[in-house]
NUKOL-814455 format. One line per field, with one value per atom (N, C-alpha, C): residue in three letters; atom name; x, y, z; residue number from 0. Coordinates in pm, 1 decimal, padded with zeros to 6 digits, always signed. Last residue first. Layout:
BEGIN
code <- c(ALA,...);
site <- c(CA,...);
px <- c(X,...);
py <- c(Y,...);
pz <- c(Z,...);
pos <- c(NUM,...);
//
This chain:
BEGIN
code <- c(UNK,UNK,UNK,UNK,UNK,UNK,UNK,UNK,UNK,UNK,UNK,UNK,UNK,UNK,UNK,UNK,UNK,UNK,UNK,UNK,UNK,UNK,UNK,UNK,UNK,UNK,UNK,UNK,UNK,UNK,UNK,UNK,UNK,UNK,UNK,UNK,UNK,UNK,UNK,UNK,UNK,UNK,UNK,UNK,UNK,UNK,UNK,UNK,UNK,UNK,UNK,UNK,UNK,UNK,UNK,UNK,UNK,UNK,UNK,UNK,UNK,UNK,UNK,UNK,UNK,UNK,UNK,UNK,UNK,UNK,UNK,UNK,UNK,UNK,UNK,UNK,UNK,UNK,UNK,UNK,UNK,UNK,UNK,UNK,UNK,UNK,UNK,UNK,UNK,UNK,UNK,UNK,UNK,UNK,UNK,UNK,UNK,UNK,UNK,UNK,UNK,UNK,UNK,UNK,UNK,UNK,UNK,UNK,UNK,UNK,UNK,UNK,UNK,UNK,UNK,UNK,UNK,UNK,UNK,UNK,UNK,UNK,UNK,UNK,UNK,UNK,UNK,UNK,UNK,UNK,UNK,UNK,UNK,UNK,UNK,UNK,UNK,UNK,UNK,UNK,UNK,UNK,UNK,UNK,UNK,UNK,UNK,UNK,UNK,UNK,UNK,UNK,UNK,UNK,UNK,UNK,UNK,UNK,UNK,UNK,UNK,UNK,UNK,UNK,UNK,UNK,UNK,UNK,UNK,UNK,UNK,UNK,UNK,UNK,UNK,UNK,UNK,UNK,UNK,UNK,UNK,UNK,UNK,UNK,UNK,UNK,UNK,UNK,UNK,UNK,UNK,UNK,UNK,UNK,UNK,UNK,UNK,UNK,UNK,UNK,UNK,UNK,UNK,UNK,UNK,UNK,UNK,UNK,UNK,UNK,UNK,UNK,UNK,UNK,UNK,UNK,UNK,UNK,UNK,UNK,UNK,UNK,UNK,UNK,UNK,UNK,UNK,UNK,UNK,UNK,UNK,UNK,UNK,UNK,UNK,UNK,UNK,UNK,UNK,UNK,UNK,UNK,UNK,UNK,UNK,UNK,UNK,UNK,UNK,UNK,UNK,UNK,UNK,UNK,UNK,UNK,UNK,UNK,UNK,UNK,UNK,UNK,UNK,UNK,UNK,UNK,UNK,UNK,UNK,UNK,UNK,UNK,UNK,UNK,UNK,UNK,UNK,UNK,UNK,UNK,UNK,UNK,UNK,UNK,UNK,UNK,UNK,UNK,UNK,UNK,UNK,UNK,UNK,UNK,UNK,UNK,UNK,UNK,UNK,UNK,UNK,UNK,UNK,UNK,UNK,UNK,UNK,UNK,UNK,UNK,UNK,UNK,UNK,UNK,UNK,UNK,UNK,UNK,UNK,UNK,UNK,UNK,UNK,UNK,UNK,UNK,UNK,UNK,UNK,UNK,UNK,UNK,UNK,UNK,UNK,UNK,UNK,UNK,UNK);
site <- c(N,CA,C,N,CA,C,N,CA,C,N,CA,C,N,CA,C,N,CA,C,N,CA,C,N,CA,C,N,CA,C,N,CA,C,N,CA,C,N,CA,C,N,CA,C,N,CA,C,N,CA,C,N,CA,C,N,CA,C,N,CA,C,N,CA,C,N,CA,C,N,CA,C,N,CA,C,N,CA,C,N,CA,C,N,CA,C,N,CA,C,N,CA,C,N,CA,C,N,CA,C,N,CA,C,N,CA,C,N,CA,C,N,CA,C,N,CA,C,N,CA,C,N,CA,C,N,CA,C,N,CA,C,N,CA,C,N,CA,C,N,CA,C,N,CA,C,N,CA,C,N,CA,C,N,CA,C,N,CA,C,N,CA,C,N,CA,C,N,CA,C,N,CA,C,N,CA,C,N,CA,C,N,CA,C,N,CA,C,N,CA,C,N,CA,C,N,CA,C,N,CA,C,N,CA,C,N,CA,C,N,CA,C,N,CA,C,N,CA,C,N,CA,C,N,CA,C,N,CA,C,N,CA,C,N,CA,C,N,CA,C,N,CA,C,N,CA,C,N,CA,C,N,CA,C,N,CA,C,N,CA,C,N,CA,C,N,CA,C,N,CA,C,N,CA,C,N,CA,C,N,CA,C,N,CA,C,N,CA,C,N,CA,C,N,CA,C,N,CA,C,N,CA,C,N,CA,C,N,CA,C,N,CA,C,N,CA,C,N,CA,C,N,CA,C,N,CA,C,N,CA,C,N,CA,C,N,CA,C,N,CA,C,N,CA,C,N,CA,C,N,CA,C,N,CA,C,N,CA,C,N,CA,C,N,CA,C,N,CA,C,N,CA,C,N,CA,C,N,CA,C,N,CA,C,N,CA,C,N,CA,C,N,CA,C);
px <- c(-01377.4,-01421.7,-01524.0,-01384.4,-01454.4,-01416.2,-01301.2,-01444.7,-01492.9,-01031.2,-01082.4,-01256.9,-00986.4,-00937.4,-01009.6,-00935.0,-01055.6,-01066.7,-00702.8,-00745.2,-00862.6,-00687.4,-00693.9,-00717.0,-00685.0,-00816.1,-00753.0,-00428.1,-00560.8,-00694.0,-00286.7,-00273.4,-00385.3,-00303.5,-00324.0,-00373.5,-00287.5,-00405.1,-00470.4,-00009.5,-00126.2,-00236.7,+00075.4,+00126.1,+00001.8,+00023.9,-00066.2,-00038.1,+00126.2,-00021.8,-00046.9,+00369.7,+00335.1,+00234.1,+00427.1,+00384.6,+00392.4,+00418.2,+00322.5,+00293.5,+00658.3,+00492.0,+00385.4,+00807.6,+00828.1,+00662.0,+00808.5,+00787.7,+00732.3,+00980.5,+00775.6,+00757.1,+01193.6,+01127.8,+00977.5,+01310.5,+01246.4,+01179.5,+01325.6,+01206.6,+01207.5,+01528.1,+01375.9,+01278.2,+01688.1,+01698.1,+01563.4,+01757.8,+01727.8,+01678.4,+01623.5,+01721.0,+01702.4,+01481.8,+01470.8,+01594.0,+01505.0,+01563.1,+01538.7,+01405.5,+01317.6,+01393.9,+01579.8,+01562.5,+01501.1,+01430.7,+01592.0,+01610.5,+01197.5,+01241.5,+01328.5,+01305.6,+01221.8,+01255.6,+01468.7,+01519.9,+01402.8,+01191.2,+01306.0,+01419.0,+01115.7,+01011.5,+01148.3,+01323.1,+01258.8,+01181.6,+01261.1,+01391.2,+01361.3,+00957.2,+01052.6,+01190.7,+00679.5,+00763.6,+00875.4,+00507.6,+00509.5,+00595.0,+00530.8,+00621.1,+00626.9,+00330.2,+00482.2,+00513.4,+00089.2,+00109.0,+00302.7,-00030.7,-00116.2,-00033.5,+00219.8,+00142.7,+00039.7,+00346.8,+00413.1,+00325.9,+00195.2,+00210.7,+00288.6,+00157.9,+00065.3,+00071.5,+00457.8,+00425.6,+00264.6,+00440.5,+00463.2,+00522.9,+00278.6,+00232.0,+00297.5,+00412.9,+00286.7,+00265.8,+00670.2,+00672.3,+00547.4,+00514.0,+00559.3,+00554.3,+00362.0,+00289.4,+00355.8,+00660.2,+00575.0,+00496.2,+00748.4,+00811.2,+00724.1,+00586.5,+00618.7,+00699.2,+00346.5,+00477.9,+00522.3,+00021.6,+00166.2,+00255.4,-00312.4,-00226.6,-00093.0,-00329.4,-00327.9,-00189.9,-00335.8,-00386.2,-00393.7,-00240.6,-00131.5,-00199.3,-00462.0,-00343.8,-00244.1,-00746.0,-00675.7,-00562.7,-00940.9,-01001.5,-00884.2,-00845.4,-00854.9,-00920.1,-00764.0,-00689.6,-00717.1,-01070.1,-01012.2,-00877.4,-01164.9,-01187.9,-01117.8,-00954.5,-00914.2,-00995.3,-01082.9,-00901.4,-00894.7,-01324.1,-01305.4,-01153.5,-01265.5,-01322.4,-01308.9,-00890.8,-01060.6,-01106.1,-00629.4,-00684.4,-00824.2,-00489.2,-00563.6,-00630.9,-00399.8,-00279.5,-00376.3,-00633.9,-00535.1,-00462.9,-00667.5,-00809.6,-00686.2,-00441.4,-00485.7,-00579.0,-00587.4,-00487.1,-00454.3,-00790.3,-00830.6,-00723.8,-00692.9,-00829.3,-00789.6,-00615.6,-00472.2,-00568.9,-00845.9,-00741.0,-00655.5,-00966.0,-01025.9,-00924.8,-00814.6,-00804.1,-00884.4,-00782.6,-00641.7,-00638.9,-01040.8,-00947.6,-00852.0,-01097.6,-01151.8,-01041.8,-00938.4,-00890.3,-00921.8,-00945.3,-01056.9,-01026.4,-00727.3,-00734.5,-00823.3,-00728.0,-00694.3,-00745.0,-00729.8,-00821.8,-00782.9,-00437.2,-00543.2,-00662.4,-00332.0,-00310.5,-00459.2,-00405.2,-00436.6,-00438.3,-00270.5,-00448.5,-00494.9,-00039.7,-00108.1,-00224.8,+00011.5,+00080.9,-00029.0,-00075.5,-00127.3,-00125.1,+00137.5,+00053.2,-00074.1,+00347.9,+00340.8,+00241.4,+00323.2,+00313.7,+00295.9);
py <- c(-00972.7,-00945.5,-00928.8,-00939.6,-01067.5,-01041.8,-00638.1,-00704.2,-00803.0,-00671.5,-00651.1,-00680.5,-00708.9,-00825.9,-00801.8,-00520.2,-00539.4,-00688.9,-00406.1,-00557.2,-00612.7,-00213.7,-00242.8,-00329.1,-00337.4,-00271.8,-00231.2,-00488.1,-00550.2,-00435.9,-00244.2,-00373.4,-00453.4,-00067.2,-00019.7,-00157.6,-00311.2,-00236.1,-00172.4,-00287.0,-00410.8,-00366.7,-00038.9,-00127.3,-00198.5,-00027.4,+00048.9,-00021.2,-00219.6,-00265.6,-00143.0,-00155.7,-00264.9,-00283.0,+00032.5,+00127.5,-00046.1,-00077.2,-00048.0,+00017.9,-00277.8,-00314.0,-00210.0,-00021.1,-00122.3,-00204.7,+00078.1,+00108.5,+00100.5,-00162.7,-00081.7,-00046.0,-00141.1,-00231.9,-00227.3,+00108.6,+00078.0,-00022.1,+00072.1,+00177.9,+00179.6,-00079.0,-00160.4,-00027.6,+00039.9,-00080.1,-00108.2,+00230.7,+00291.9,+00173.9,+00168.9,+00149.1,+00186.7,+00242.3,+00165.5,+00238.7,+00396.8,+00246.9,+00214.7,+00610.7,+00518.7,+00409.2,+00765.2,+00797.1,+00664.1,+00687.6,+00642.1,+00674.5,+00835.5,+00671.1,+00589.4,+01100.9,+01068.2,+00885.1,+01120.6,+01119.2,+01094.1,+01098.1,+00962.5,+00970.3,+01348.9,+01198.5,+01076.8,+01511.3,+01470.3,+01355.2,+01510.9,+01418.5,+01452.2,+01434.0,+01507.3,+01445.5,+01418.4,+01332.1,+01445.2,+01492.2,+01589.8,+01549.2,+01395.6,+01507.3,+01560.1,+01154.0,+01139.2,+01268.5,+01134.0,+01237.1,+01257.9,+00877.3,+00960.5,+01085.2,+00722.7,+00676.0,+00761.6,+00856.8,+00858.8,+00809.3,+00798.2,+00959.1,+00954.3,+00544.7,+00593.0,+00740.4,+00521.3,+00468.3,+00555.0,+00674.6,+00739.2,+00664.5,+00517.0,+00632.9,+00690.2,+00293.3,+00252.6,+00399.7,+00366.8,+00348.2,+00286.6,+00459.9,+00581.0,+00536.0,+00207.3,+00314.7,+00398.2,+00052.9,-00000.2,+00134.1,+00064.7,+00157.1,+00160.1,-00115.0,+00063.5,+00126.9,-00293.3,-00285.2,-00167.7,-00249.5,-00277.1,-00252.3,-00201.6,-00228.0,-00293.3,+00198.4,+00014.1,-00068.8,+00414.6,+00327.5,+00197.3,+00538.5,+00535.0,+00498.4,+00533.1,+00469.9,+00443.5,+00578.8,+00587.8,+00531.6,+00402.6,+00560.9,+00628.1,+00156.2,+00249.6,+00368.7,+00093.0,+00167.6,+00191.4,+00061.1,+00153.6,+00211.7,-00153.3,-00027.5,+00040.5,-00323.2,-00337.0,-00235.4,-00341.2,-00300.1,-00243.2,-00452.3,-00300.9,-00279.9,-00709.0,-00602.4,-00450.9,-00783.7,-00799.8,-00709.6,-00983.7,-00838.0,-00861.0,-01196.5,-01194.3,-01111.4,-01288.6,-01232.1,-01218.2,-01314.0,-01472.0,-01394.1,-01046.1,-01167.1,-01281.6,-01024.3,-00957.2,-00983.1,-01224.5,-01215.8,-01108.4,-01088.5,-01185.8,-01241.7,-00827.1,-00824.4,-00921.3,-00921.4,-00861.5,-00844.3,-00988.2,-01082.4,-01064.2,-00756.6,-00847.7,-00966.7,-00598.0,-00537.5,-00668.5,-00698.5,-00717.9,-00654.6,-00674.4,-00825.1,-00840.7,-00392.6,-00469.9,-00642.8,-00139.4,-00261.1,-00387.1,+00140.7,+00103.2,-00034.8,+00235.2,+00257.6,+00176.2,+00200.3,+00375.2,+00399.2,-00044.0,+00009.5,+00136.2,-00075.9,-00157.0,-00115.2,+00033.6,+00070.4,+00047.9,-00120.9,+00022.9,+00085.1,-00344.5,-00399.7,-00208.9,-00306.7,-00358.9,-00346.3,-00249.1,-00153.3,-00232.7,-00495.0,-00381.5,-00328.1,-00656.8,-00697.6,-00572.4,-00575.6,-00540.7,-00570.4,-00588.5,-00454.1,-00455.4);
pz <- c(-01230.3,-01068.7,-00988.4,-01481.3,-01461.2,-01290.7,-01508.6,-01541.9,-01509.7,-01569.3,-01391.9,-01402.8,-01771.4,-01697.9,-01571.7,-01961.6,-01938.0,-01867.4,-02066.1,-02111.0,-02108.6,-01900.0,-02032.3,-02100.8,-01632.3,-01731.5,-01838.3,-01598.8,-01613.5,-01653.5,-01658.2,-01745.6,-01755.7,-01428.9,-01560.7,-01678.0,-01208.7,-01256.0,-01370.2,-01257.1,-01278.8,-01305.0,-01204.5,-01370.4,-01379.1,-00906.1,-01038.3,-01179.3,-00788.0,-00843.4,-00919.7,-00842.7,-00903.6,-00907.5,-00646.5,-00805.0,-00929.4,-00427.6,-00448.3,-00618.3,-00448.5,-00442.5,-00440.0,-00448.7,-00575.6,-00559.3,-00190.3,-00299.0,-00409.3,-00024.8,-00033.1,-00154.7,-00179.9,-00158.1,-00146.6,-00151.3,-00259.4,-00262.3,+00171.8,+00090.8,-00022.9,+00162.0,+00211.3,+00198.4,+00065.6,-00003.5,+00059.4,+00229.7,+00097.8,+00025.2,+00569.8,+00436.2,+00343.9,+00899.7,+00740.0,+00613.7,+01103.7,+01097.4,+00948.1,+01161.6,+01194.0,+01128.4,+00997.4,+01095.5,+01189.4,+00746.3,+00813.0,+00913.3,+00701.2,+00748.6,+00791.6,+00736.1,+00820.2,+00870.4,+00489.0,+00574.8,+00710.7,+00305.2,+00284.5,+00455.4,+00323.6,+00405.7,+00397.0,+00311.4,+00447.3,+00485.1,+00040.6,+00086.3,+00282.2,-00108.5,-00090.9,+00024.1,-00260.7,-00186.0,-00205.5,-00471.1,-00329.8,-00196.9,-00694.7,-00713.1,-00539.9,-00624.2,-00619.1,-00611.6,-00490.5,-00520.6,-00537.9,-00474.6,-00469.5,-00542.4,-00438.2,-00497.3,-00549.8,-00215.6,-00333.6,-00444.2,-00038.0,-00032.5,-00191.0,+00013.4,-00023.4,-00073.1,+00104.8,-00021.4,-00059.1,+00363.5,+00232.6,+00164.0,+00504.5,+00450.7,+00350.3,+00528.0,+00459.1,+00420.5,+00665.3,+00570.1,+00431.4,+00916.9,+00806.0,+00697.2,+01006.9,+00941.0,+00838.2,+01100.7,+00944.6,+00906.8,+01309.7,+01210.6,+01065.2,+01489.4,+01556.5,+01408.4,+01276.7,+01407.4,+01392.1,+01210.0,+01153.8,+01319.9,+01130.7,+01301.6,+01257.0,+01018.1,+01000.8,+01125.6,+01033.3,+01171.2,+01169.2,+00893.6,+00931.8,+01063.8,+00625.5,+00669.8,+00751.2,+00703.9,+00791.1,+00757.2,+00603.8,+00577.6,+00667.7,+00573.9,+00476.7,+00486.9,+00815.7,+00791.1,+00688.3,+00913.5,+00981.6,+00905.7,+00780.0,+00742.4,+00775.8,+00910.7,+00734.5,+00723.5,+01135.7,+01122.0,+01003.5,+01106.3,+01154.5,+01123.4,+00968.3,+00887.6,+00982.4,+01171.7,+01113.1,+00996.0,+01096.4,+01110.1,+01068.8,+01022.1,+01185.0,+01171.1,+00767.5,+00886.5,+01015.7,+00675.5,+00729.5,+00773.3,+00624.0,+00743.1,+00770.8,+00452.0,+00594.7,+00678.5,+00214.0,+00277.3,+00459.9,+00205.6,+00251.5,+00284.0,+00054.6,+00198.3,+00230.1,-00099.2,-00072.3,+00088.9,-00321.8,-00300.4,-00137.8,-00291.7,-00248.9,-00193.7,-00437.5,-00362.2,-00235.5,-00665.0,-00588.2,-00475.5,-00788.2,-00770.4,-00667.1,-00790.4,-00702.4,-00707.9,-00755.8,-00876.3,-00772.2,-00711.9,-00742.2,-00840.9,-00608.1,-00782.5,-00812.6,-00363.1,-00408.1,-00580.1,-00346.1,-00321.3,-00372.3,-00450.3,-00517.0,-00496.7,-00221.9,-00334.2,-00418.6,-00007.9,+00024.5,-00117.9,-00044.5,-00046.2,-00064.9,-00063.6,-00218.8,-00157.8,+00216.8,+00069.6,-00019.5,+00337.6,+00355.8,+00235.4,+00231.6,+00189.4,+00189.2,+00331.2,+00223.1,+00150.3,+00628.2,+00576.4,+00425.1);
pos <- c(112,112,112,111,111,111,110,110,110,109,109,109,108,108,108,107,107,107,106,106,106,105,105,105,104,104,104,103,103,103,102,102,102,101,101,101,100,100,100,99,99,99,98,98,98,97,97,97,96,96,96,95,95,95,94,94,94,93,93,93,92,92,92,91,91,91,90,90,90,89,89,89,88,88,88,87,87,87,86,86,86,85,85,85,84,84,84,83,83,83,82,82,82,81,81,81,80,80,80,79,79,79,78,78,78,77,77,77,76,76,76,75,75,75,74,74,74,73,73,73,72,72,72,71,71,71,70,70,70,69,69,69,68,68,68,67,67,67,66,66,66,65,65,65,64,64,64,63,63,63,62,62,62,61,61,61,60,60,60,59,59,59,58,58,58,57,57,57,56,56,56,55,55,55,54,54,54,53,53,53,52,52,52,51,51,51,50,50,50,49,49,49,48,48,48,47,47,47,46,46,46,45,45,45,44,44,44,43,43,43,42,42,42,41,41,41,40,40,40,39,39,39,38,38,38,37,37,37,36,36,36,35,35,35,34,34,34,33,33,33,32,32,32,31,31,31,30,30,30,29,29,29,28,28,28,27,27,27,26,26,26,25,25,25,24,24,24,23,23,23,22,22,22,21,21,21,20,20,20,19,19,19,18,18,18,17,17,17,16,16,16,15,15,15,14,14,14,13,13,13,12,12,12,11,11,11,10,10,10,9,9,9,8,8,8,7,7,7,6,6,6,5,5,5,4,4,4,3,3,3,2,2,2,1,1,1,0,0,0);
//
């Protein structure tokens, strides 16, 4: 799943390196090119185990549109078994590839991609 989180991110922010990198990682997890389109025009069809989608969706939901997160989605995941400790966990990888992202174009690091 967390590899998903960064490849979905990285694509969201157009940060071809990590989005290529985080692809080819998910080909070595098994997933093909139809999977890997499918859940980017589709996050919550990426092929993860029965609790993984929510918590892929709302990293992407927080990523896209933090203020619109609200304490239902957090009570949603707990509901579904996950921890305050393994939803900062998602989390955390995903508002890591924005830093990166920010970092590598500023730098103009993503250019040699």
């Amino acid at each position: 799943m967390l590899s998903t989180i960064r490849f979905l991110v990285a694509k969201h922010l157009n940060f071809a390196f990590c989005t290529d990198f985080n692809k080819n990682i998910l080909k070595k997890q098994g997933l093909s090119d139809e999977d890997i389109d499918e859940m980017t025009k589709d996050p919550l069809k990426a092929p993860l185990e029965d609790n993984e989608p929510a918590m892929l969706g709302f990293v992407m939901k927080a990523i896209k549109s933090p203020d619109a997160v609200e304490q239902q989605d957090m009570d949603q995941l707990h509901d579904l078994g996950w921890t305050d400790r393994d939803i900062l966990d998602a989390l955390v990888h995903g508002v890591n590839m924005v830093g990166s992202s920010m970092l590598m174009k500023t730098l103009k690091m993503d250019a040699v991609c």
